[in-house]
C-alpha positions in Angstrom: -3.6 -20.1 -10.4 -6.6 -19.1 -8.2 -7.1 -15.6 -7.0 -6.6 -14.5 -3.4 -9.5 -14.7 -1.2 -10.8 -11.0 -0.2 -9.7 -10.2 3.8 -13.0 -9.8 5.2 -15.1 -7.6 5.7 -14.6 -4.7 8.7 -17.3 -2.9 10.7 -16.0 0.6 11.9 -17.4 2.9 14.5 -16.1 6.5 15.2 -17.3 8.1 18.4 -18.5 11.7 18.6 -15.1 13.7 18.7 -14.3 15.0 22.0 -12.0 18.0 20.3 -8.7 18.1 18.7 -5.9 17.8 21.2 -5.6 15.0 23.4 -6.3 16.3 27.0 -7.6 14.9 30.5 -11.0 15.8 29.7 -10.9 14.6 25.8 -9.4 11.5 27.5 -12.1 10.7 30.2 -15.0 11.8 27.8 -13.7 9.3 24.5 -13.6 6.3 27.9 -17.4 7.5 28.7 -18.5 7.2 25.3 -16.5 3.7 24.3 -18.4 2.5 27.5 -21.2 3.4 25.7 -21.0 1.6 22.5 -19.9 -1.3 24.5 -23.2 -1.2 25.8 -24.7 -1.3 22.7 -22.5 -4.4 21.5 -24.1 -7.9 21.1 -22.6 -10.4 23.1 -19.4 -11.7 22.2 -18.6 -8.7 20.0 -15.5 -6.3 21.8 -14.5 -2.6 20.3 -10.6 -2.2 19.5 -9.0 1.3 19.8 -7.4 1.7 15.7 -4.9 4.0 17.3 -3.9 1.8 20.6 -5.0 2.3 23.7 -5.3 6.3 24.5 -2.9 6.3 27.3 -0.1 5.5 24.8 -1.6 7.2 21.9 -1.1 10.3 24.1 2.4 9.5 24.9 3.5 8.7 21.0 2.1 11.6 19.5 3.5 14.1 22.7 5.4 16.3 21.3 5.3 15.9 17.8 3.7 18.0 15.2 0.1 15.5 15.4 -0.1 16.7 19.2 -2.3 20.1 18.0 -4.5 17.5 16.0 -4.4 14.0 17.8 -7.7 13.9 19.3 -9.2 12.6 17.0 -7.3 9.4 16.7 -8.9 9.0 19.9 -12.5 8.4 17.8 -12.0 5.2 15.7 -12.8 1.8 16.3 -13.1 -1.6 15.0 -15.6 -3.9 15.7 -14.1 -7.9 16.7 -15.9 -11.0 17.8 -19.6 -12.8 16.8 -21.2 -9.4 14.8 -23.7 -11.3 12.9 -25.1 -9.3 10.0 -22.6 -6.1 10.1 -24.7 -3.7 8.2 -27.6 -4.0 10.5 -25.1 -3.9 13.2 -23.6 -0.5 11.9 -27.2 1.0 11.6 -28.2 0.5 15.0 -24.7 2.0 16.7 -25.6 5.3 14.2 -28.9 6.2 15.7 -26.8 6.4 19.2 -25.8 9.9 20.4 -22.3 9.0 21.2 -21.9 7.6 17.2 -20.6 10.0 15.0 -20.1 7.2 12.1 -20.3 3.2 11.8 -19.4 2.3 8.4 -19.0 -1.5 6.9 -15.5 -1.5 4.7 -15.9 -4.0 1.6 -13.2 -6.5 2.0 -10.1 -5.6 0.8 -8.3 -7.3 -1.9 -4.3 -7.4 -3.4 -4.1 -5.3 -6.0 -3.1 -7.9 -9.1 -4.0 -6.9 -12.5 -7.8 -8.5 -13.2 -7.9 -12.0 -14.2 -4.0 -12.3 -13.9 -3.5 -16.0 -13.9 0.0 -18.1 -13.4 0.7 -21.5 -14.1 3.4 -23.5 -11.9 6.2 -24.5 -14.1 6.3 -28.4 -13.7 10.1 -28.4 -12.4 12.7 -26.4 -11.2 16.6 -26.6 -12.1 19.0 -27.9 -9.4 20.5 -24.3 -9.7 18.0 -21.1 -10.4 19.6 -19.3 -13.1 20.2 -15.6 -12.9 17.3 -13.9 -14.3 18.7 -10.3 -14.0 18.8 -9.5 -17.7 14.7 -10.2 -17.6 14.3 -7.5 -14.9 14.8 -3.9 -17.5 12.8 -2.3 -14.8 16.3 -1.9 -13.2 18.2 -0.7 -16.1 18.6 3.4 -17.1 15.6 5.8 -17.6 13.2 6.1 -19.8 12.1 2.0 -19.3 13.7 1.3 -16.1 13.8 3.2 -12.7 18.2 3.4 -13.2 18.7 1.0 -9.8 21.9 -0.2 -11.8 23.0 3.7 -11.7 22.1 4.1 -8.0 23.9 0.4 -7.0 27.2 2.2 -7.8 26.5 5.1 -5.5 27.4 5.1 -2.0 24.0 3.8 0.3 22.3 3.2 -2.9 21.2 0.1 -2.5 18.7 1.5 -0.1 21.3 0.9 2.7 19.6 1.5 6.4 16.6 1.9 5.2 13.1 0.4 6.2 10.3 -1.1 5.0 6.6 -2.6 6.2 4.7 -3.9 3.5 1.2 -4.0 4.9 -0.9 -7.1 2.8 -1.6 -10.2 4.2 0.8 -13.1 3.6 4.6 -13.7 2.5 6.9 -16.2 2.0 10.2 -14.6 3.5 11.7 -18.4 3.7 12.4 -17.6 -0.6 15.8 -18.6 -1.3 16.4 -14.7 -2.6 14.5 -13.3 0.4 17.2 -14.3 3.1 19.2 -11.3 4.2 17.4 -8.2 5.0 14.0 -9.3 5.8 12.5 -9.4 9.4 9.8 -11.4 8.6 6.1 -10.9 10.0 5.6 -8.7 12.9 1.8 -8.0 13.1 -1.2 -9.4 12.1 -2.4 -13.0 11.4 -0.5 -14.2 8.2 -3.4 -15.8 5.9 -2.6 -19.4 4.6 -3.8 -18.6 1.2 -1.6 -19.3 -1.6 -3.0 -16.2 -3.3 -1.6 -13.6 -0.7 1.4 -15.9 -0.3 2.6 -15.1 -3.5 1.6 -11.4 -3.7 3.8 -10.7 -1.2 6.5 -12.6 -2.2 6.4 -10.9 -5.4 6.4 -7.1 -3.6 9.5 -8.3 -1.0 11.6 -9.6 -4.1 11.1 -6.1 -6.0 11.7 -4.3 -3.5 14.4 -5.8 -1.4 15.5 -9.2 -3.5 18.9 -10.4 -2.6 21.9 -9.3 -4.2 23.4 -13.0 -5.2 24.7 -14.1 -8.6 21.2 -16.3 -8.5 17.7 -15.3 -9.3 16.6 -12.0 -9.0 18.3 -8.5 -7.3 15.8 -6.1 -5.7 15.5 -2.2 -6.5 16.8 -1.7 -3.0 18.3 -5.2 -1.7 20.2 -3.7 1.4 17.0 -2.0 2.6 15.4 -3.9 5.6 11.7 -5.9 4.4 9.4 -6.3 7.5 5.3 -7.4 7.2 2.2 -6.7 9.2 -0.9 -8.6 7.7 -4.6 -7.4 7.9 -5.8 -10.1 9.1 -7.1 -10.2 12.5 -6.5 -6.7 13.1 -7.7 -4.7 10.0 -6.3 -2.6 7.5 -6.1 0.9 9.4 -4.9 -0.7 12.3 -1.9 -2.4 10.0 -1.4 0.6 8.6 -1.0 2.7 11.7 1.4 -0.4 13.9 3.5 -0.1 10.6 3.7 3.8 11.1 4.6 3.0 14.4 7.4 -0.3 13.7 9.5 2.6 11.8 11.4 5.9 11.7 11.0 9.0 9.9 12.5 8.6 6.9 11.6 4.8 6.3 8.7 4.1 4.6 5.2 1.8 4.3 3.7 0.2 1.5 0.0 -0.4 1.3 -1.1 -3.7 -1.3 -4.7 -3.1 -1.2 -7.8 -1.9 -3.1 -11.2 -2.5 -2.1 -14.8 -2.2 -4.4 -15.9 1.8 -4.4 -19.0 3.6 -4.5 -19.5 3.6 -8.6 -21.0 -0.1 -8.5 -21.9 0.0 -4.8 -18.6 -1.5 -3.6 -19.5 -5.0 -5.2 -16.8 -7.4 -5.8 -16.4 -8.4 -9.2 -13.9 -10.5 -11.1 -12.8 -7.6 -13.4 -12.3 -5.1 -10.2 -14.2 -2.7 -12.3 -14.4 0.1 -9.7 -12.0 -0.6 -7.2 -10.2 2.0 -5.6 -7.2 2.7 -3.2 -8.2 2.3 0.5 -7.6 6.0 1.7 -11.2 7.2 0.5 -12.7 5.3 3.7 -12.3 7.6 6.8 -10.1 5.4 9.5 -7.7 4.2 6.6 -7.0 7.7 5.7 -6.6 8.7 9.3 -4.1 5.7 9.9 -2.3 7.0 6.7 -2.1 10.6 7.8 -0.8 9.1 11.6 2.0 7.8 9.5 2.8 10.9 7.3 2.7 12.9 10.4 5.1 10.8 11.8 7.6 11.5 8.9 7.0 7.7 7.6 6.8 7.9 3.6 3.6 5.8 3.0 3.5 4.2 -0.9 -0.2 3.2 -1.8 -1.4 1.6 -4.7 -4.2 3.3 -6.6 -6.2 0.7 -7.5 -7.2 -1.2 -10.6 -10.7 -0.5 -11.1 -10.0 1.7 -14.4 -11.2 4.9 -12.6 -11.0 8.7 -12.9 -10.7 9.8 -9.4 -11.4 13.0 -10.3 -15.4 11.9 -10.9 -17.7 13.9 -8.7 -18.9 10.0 -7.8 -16.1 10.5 -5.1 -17.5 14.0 -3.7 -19.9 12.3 -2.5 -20.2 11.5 1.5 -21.8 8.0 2.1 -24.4 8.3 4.8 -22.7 6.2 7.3 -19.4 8.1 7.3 -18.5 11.2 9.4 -20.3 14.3 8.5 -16.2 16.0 8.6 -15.4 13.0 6.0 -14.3 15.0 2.4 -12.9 13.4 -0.3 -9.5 12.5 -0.2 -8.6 12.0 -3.8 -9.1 15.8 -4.3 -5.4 16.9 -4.3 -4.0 19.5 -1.9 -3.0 20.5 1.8 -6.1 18.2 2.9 -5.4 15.2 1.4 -3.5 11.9 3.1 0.3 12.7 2.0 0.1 9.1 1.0 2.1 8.6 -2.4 -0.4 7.6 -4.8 0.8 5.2 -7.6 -1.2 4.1 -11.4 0.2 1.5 -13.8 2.3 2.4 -16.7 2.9 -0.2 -19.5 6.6 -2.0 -19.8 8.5 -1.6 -22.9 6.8 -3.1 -25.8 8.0 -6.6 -26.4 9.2 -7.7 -23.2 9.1 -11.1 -22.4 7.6 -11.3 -26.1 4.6 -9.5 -25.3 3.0 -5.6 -26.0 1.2 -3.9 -23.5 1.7 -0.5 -25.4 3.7 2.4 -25.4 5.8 2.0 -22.9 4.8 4.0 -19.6 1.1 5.0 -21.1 -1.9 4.3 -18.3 -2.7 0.6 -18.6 -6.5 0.1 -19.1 -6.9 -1.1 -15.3 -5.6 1.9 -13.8 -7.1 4.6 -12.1 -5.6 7.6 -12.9 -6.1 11.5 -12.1 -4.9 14.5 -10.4 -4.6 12.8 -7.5 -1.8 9.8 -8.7 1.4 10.7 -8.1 3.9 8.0 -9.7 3.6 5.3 -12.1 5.5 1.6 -12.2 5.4 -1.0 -14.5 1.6 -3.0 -14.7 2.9 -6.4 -16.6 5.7 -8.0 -17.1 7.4 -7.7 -13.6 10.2 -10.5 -12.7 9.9 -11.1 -9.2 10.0 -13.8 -6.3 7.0 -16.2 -6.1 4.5 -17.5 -7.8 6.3 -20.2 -9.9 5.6 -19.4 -13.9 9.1 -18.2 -14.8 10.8 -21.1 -12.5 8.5 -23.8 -10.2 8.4 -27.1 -9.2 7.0 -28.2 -5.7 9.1 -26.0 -3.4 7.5 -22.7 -3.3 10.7 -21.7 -1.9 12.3 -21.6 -5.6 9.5 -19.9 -7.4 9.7 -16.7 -9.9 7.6 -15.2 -11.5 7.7 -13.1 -14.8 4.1 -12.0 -14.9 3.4 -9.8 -11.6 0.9 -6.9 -12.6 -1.2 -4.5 -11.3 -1.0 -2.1 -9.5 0.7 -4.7 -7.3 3.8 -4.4 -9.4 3.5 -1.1 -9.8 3.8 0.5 -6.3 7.5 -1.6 -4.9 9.2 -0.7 -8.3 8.3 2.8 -6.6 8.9 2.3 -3.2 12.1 0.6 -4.4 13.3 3.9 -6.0 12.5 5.6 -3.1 14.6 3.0 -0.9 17.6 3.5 -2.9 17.2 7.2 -2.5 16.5 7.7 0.9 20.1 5.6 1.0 21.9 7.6 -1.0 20.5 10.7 0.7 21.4 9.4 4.4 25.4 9.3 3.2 24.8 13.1 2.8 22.1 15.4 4.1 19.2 13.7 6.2 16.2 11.6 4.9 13.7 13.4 2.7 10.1 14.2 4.5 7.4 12.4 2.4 6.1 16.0 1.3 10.2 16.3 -0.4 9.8 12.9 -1.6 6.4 13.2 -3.3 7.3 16.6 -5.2 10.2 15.0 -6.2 8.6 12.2 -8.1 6.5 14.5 -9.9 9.2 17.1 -10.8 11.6 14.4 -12.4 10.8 10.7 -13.7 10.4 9.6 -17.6 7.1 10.9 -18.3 3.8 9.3 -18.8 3.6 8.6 -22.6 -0.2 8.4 -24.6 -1.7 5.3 -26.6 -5.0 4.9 -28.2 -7.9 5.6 -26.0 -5.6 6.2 -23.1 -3.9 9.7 -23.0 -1.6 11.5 -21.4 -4.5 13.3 -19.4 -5.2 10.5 -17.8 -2.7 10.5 -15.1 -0.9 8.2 -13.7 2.7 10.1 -13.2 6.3 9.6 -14.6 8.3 6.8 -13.9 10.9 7.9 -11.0 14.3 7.8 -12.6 17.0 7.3 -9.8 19.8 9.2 -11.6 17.5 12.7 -12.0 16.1 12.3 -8.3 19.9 11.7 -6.7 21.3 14.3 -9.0 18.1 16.9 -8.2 18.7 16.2 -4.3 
C-alpha cells in the first residue's frame, strides 16, 4: 500500500512580542504590527492568527492561569494563499523590524513505522469475525495495557471522556467506529488513502466499538472527534482541539516531521524525524492546551533519535531568539506526553520484534519520552490486511506500527483512567497524569544494541495506575 502524502509545507511568522499579558496596548500594538507584515505580503497571500482572532483569544484565556503569560499567543501566524517560493518568502519578512521569526515547517508526516506496507486482503466474509483474542495489547500487564481489568471497573471504559485526534483523514463510517465518534470538526479531511487509514487505525485503538464483531477499543465509551491539518496547519489544529474540549479530556497529535540532523529532508526511512513540538508555534499551541488542563498525547517520532543530542540545543536562525529546546526535560518544557515504541510480545501474529517492550530501532528515545506502546503488531480498524475486500468500511488491520500505534494504546489507557477517576475524585491535570505513567507501567526491557538507557518509558498498566490513584 502506498505511503501517505506529506501535508504541506507551512510558512510561519511571529511578530515582535508586545509583552506577556494580553492588555489594550499589547492588543493595539500586535494589530499595528500584523498591518505591517500584511504590507509586506505578496498579493494573494493573507496572514492567519494561530491562536484566533485576539479579541477572543483575550476572552478564552481571561481568567485562567495562561492570563499572566497569554500575550504571546498574540505573536504567531500562518502564512495562506499564492506564497511562491516560501523560503525566500520567510527571509524577506525577517529583515523587517516588526519580525521576530519566519520559519518554513517541513511537511508533516503520520507517524507509521518506515517502509510499513499493507496488502488489501482480496475478500471479506459476510460476517467480520471477532478478532479480540489478536488484540493482547488489551490483556493484563506486563504485555498489555490491563483494559480487560479496567472494563470491569465502574467508568472504565473511558466513560465521559473526550478525545481530538489531530492528523489528517479518517474513516469514522467503519462498521466498528459507529457509537462514540463525532466525526470531523476542523480542518480539510485529505482524500488520501494513506491518512485515511492512519486514522482509522488510531480511532479503532482508541475508542473501537464494544460489539461481539471485530475489534473493542482501549476505551470504547470515550467520545472520538477529528480536526485535520489540512488547510489550517498543525499548530492551529492543535490549539482548536485544545479549545473543542474540557479539562480533563485529552488530544492526540499523529505527526512527525524531518529535523535538523539531515536538514529536515524527507526520506523514505524517516531517518531523523522528530515529534512536532521542537518548532516554536507547535509547542506554543501544545502548551495553550496543557494550560487549559487538556492532556495532550504526542508521538515521538520515528526517526531513531536521541533527543538528548546537543544537535537539538541548537536555535535555527529563523526561529525566535526566546526559542530553547523543548526536548530538554523540566518546568520549561510543553507538558505534552511524549511517547517511543516498545516491541510486542515476541511471536505475536507469528512474528519477533524482540523483547517485549525494548525500544524498537525506529524510535526516538531519551529523557524527554515519557510512555511507550506497542510499535508492530497492532490490530486495529482500517487498512484491510487482516480482513479487506472493496469496502473500506470492513477493513482491519493487524500490522499498524510506529509510533502511530504507539501513542492511542496510550491515550487509550489514559481514557479509561480519566473514567474511572471521574466516578470518584475529579479528572487528573496532565502534570498528575504524566508522573503517573512514569511512576508505574511494566518497564522498558533491553535487547541487543538497544538498551534500557535508551528511553522510551514503561508500558502504562491500568490496574497499577487505578489502584495508585
Amino acid at each position: 500500500m502506498p505511503a501517505s502524502s506529506a501535508a504541506p509545507g507551512e510558512l510561519i511568522v511571529v511578530t515582535t512580542p508586545t509583552g506577556p499579558q494580553i492588555t489594550p496596548l499589547a492588543l493595539r500594538a500586535n494589530r499595528s504590527a500584523r498591518t505591517r507584515v500584511d504590507e509586506l505580503l505578496p498579493a494573494g497571500a493573507r496572514l492567519v492568527p494561530i491562536f484566533g482572532p485576539d479579541n477572543r483569544l483575550a476572552a478564552r484565556v481571561a481568567d485562567t492561569p495562561q492570563a499572566p503569560v497569554a500575550g504571546e499567543y498574540l505573536s504567531y501566524y500562518s502564512v495562506h494563499g499564492e506564497l511562491g517560493d516560501l523560503a525566500e518568502l520567510a527571509h524577506r519578512l525577517r529583515e523587517d523590524d516588526t519580525v521576530a521569526a519566519a520559519y518554513v515547517k517541513p511537511a508533516a508526516e503520520p507517524p507509521l513505522a518506515p517502509h510499513a506496507a499493507n496488502v488489501v486482503a482480496p475478500r471479506a466474509p459476510a460476517v467480520t469475525p471477532d478478532f479480540r483474542v489478536r488484540q493482547a495489547y488489551l490483556d493484563a500487564a506486563p504485555h498489555g495495557v490491563d483494559a480487560v481489568w479496567a472494563h470491569a471497573r465502574p467508568g472504565g471504559l473511558g466513560t465521559g471522556v473526550r478525545v481530538v485526534d489531530v492528523e489528517g483523514a479518517w474513516r469514522f463510517t467503519h462498521e466498528d467506529l459507529r457509537q462514540n465518534q463525532g466525526g470531523v470538526i476542523g480542518g480539510t479531511t485529505s482524500a488520501d488513502l494513506g491518512w485515511r487509514n492512519h486514522g482509522t487505525a488510531v480511532a479503532g485503538e482508541i475508542s473501537g466499538d464494544l460489539n461481539a464483531f471485530g475489534i473493542t477499543g482501549i476505551a470504547p465509551e470515550a467520545h472520538i472527534r477529528a480536526i485535520s491539518i489540512f488547510g489550517i496547519g498543525s499548530a492551529a489544529a492543535i490549539r482548536a482541539a485544545a479549545d473543542a474540549v474540557d479539562p480533563g479530556d485529552i488530544l492526540l497529535i499523529e505527526l512527525h516531521r524531518p529535523g535538523p540532523r539531515f536538514d529536515y529532508r524527507a526520506t523514505p526511512d524517516q531517518r531523523g524525524y522528530i515529534a512536532v513540538e521542537w518548532w516554536p508555534d507547535d509547542f506554543a499551541a501544545i502548551r495553550y492546551a496543557v494550560g487549559r488542563g487538556v492532556i495532550v498525547v504526542e508521538a515521538g517520532g520515528n526517526g531513531g533519535e536521541n533527543l538528548d543530542d546537543a544537535v537539538y540545543d541548537s536555535r535555527p536562525g529563523d526561529f525566535p531568539a526566546s526559542w530553547h529546546n523543548p526536548f530538554r526535560a523540566g518546568p520549561a518544557d510543553s507538558g505534552a506526553i511524549l511517547v517511543g515504541a516498545g516491541a510486542p510480545p515476541p511471536g505475536l501474529h507469528g512474528r519477533d520484534h524482540g523483547p517485549a517492550r525494548s525500544r524498537l530501532d525506529f524510535s526516538n528515545h531519551g529523557t524527554r519520552l515519557d510512555a511507550q506502546g506497542w510499535g508492530r503488531e497492532v490490530t486495529t480498524t482500517g487498512y484491510g490486511d487482516l480482513q479487506g475486500g472493496p469496502d473500506e468500511d470492513l477493513w482491519y488491520t493487524d500490522e499498524f506500527s510506529g509510533t502511530s500505534s504507539a501513542s492511542p494504546i496510550v491515550v487509550g489507557a489514559i481514557a479509561a483512567y480519566q473514567g474511572v477517576r471521574a466516578t470518584g475524585s475529579a479528572r487528573a491535570t496532565p502534570d498528575e497524569i504524566r508522573t503517573l505513567l512514569r511512576t508505574t507501567g511494566s518497564p522498558q526491557t533491553e535487547a541487543p544494541g538497544r538498551p534500557s538507557t535508551q528511553r522510551i518509558g514503561a508500558l502504562p498498566d491500568l490496574r497499577a495506575m487505578i489502584t495508585k490513584g
